[in-house]
C-alpha positions in Angstrom: 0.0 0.0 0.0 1.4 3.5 -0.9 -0.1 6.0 1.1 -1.3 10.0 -0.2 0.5 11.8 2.6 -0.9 15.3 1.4 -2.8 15.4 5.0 -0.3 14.2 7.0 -2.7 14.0 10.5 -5.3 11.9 7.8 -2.6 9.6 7.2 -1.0 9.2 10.6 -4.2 8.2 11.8 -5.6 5.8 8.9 -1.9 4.3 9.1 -2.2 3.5 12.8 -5.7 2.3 12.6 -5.0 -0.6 9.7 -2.0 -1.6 11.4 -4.3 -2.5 14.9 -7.2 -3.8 13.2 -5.1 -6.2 11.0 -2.6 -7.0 14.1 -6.3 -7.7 15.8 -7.6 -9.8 13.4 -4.5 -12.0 12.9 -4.5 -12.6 16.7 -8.0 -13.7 16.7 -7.4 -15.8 13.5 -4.4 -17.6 14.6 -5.7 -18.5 18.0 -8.4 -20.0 16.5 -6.3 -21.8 14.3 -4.5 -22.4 17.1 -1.5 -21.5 15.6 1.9 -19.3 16.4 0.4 -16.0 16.3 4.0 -14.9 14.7 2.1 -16.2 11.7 0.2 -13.6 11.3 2.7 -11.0 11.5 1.6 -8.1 9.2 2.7 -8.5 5.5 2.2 -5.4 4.0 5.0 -3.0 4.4 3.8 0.6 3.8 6.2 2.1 1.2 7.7 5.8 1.2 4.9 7.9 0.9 4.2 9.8 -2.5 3.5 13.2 -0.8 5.2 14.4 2.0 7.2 12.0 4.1 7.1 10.0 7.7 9.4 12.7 9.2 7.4 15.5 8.5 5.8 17.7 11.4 3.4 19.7 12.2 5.6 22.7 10.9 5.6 21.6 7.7 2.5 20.4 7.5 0.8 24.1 8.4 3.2 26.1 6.9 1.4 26.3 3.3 -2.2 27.0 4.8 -0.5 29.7 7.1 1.2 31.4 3.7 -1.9 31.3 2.1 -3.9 32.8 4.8 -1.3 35.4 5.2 -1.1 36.5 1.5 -4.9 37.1 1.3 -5.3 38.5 4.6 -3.0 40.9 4.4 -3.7 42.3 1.0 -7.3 42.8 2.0 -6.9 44.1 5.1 -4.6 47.2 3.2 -6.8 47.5 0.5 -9.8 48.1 2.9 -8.1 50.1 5.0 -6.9 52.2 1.8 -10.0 52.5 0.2 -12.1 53.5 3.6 -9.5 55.7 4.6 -9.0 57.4 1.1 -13.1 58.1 1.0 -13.7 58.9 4.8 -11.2 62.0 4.0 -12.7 63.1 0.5 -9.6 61.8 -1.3 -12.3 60.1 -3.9 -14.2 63.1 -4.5 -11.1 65.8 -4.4 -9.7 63.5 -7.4 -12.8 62.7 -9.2 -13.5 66.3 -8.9 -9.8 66.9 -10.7 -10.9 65.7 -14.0 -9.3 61.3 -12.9 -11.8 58.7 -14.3 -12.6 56.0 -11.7 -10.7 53.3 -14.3 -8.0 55.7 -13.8 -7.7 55.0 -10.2 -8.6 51.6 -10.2 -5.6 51.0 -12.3 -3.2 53.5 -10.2 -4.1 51.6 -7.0 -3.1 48.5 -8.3 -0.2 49.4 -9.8 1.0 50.6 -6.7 -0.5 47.7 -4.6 1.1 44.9 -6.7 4.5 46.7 -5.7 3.8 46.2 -2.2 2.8 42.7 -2.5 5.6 41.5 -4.3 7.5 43.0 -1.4 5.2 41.2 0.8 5.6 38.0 -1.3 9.2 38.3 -0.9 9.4 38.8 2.9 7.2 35.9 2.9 9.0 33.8 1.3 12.2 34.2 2.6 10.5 34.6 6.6 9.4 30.8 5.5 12.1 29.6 4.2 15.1 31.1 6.4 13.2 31.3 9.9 11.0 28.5 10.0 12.8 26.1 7.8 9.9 25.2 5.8 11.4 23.6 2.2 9.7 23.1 -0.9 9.9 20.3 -3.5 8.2 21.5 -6.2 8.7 24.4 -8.5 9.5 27.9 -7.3 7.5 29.3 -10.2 4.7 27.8 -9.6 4.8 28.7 -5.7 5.4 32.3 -6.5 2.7 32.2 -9.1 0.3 31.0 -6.9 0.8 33.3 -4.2 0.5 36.0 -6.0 -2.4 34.9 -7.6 -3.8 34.4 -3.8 -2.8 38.3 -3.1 -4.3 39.5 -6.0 -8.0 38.0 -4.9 -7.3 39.2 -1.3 -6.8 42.5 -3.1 -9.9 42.3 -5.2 -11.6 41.0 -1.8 -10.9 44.2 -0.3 -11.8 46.7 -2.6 -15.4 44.6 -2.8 -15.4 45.3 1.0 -14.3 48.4 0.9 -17.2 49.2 -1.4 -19.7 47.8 0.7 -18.6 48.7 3.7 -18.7 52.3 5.5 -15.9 52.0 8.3 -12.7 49.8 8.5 -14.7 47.9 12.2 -17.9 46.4 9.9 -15.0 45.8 7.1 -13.4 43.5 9.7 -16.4 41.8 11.0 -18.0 41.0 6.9 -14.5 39.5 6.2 -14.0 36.7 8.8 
């Protein structure tokens, strides 16, 4: 049997639980028989896993959701804040009233947004991989890809609060 480790706590468990219900039922079955129960040792031997591997812990486990979480999170939570902030003070309407179409701004903020998340996607990254230790085995590229990807919808998240919302506190509460 090879083994999906991709949920490693899903795995550890299953694992354990075939390994007592077959040393169990071998028991049973060989006293019955009334033979050696050493007969009935286990045959299968679980190979390495195909995702993941036996060593790995919770850290490394969590490390991708947490990432993930992060990226989104943060990028909505500044966008909000931005976008409240910027209309609460009359920022829209002084710039709207200067002649600056609203696809104008639109593509101004994220311009200047996608700056600060690659910065945040870099700090990230490295944080990760230098601090915690967490590695990956697959491609860079893609990773990077993905995460910004991930900060771009936490972007566009925010901005749909921002617009529905009146005041960064109800922002907060709608979003989790």
């Amino acid at each position: 049997i090879r083994m999906d480790q991709s949920d490693l706590q899903l795995t550890f468990f299953l694992q354990a639980r075939f390994y007592q219900l077959y040393k169990s039922f071998m028991e049973n079955m060989m006293g019955d028989c009334q033979l050696p129960v050493k007969l009935g040792n286990i045959p299968v031997s679980f190979e390495t896993p195909i995702y993941g591997s036996y060593e790995a812990d919770f850290k490394h486990s969590m490390a991708p959701p947490m990432i993930m979480v992060m990226m989104f999170y943060i990028a909505a939570g500044l966008t909000v804040a931005i976008f409240i902030a910027d209309r609460k003070e009359g920022f829209w309407n002084r710039t709207l009233l200067a002649g600056v179409t609203l696809k104008e701004l639109m593509v101004v903020h994220v311009l200047t947004h996608s700056v600060v998340l690659i910065i945040q996607l870099v700090e990230t990254i490295l944080l990760v991989a230098f601090v915690f230790g967490a590695e990956n085995k697959g491609s860079n590229a893609a990773v990077i890809f993905l995460l910004m990807m991930l900060a771009y919808a936490g972007m566009f998240f925010g901005i749909l609060l921002s617009v529905e919302c009146n005041d960064l506190r109800e922002a907060n509460f709608v979003s989790f």
